[in-house]
C-alpha positions in Angstrom: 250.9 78.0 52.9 249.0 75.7 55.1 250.4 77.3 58.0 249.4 80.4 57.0 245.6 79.6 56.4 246.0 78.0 59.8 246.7 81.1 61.4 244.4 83.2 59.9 241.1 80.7 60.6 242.7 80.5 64.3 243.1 84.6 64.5 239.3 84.6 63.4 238.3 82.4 66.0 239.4 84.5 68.3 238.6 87.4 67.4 234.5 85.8 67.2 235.4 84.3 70.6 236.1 88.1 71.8 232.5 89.6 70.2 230.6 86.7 71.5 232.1 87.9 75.2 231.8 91.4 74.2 228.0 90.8 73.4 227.3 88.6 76.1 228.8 91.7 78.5 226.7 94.3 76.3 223.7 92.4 77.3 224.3 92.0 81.2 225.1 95.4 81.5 221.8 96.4 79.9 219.6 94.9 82.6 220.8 97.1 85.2 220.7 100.7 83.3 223.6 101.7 83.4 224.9 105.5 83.0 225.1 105.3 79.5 228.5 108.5 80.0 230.7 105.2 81.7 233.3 104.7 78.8 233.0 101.2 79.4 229.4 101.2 78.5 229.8 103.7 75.2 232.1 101.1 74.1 230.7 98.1 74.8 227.7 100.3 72.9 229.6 101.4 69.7 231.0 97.9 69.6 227.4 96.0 69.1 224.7 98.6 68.1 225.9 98.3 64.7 225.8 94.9 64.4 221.9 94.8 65.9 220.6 97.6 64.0 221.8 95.4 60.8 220.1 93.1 62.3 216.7 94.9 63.5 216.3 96.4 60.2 216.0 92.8 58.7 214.0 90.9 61.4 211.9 92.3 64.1 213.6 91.3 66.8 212.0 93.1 69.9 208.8 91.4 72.2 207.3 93.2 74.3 210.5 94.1 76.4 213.1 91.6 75.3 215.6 92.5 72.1 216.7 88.9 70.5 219.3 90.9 68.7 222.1 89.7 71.1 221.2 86.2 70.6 220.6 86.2 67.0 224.1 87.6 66.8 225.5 84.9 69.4 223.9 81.9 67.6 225.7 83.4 64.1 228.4 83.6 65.5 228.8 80.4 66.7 227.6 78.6 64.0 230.4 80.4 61.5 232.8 79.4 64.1 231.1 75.9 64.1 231.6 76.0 60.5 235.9 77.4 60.1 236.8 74.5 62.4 235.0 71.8 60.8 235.9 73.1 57.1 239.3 75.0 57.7 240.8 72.5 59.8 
Protein backbone atom coordinates (compact mmCIF):
# COMPACT_ATOMS: atom_id res chain seq x y z
CA UNK A 1 0.00 0.00 0.00
CA UNK A 2 2.96 2.25 0.63
CA UNK A 3 3.86 1.96 -2.86
CA UNK A 4 0.71 2.99 -3.94
CA UNK A 5 0.46 6.25 -1.90
CA UNK A 6 3.93 6.83 -3.27
CA UNK A 7 2.79 6.95 -6.62
CA UNK A 8 -0.09 8.88 -6.29
CA UNK A 9 1.81 11.97 -4.05
CA UNK A 10 4.59 11.59 -7.00
CA UNK A 11 1.72 11.68 -10.00
CA UNK A 12 0.43 14.94 -8.04
CA UNK A 13 3.70 16.43 -8.06
CA UNK A 14 3.73 16.35 -11.38
CA UNK A 15 0.95 17.13 -12.47
CA UNK A 16 1.42 20.81 -10.04
CA UNK A 17 4.97 20.80 -11.66
CA UNK A 18 3.00 20.97 -15.17
CA UNK A 19 0.36 24.00 -13.98
CA UNK A 20 3.09 25.93 -12.42
CA UNK A 21 4.80 25.80 -16.21
CA UNK A 22 1.52 26.06 -17.67
CA UNK A 23 0.92 29.35 -15.66
CA UNK A 24 4.25 30.68 -15.83
CA UNK A 25 3.69 30.34 -19.98
CA UNK A 26 0.09 31.84 -19.57
CA UNK A 27 1.77 34.78 -18.07
CA UNK A 28 4.68 35.38 -20.68
CA UNK A 29 2.40 35.15 -23.37
CA UNK A 30 0.22 37.85 -21.96
CA UNK A 31 2.83 40.64 -22.13
CA UNK A 32 3.06 40.50 -25.71
CA UNK A 33 -0.92 40.45 -26.74
CA UNK A 34 -1.21 37.77 -28.34
CA UNK A 35 -4.17 36.86 -30.99
CA UNK A 36 -6.28 35.59 -28.53
CA UNK A 37 -7.83 32.90 -32.03
CA UNK A 38 -3.96 30.91 -31.62
CA UNK A 39 -5.18 27.58 -30.12
CA UNK A 40 -2.21 27.58 -28.13
CA UNK A 41 -3.30 30.77 -26.39
CA UNK A 42 -7.25 29.61 -25.92
CA UNK A 43 -5.77 26.79 -24.16
CA UNK A 44 -3.18 28.04 -22.24
CA UNK A 45 -6.50 30.52 -21.47
CA UNK A 46 -9.11 27.87 -20.53
CA UNK A 47 -6.46 26.14 -18.56
CA UNK A 48 -5.85 29.18 -15.96
CA UNK A 49 -8.80 31.65 -16.10
CA UNK A 50 -10.64 29.40 -13.94
CA UNK A 51 -8.29 29.07 -11.46
CA UNK A 52 -7.79 33.21 -11.28
CA UNK A 53 -11.25 34.16 -11.48
CA UNK A 54 -11.60 31.76 -8.13
CA UNK A 55 -9.12 33.66 -7.12
CA UNK A 56 -10.09 37.42 -8.15
CA UNK A 57 -13.39 36.85 -6.68
CA UNK A 58 -11.74 36.29 -3.21
CA UNK A 59 -8.82 38.86 -3.18
CA UNK A 60 -8.43 41.82 -5.37
CA UNK A 61 -5.64 40.96 -7.10
CA UNK A 62 -5.14 43.62 -9.92
CA UNK A 63 -2.82 47.19 -9.40
CA UNK A 64 -3.04 49.48 -11.55
CA UNK A 65 -1.84 47.17 -14.61
CA UNK A 66 -0.35 44.09 -12.97
CA UNK A 67 -2.77 40.85 -12.11
CA UNK A 68 -1.06 38.97 -8.93
CA UNK A 69 -3.38 36.14 -9.81
CA UNK A 70 -0.59 34.09 -11.54
CA UNK A 71 1.66 34.45 -8.64
CA UNK A 72 -0.77 33.89 -5.95
CA UNK A 73 -1.49 30.65 -7.84
CA UNK A 74 2.42 29.88 -8.24
CA UNK A 75 3.23 30.48 -4.51
CA UNK A 76 0.06 27.88 -3.66
CA UNK A 77 1.16 25.75 -5.61
CA UNK A 78 4.39 25.46 -4.36
CA UNK A 79 3.74 25.53 -1.00
CA UNK A 80 1.17 22.32 -1.27
CA UNK A 81 3.94 20.70 -3.14
CA UNK A 82 6.35 21.90 -0.30
CA UNK A 83 3.89 20.41 1.95
CA UNK A 84 3.27 16.38 0.01
CA UNK A 85 7.00 15.94 -0.01
CA UNK A 86 7.73 16.86 3.46
CA UNK A 87 4.42 14.95 4.90
CA UNK A 88 3.87 12.15 2.14
CA UNK A 89 7.28 11.13 1.93
Amino acid sequence: MNGVLTAFFETIQIVMHIYMWIIIASALISWIRPNPYNPIVRTLYSLTEPVYNAIRRVIPTTFGMIDIAPMIVLFTLILLNNLIARYAF
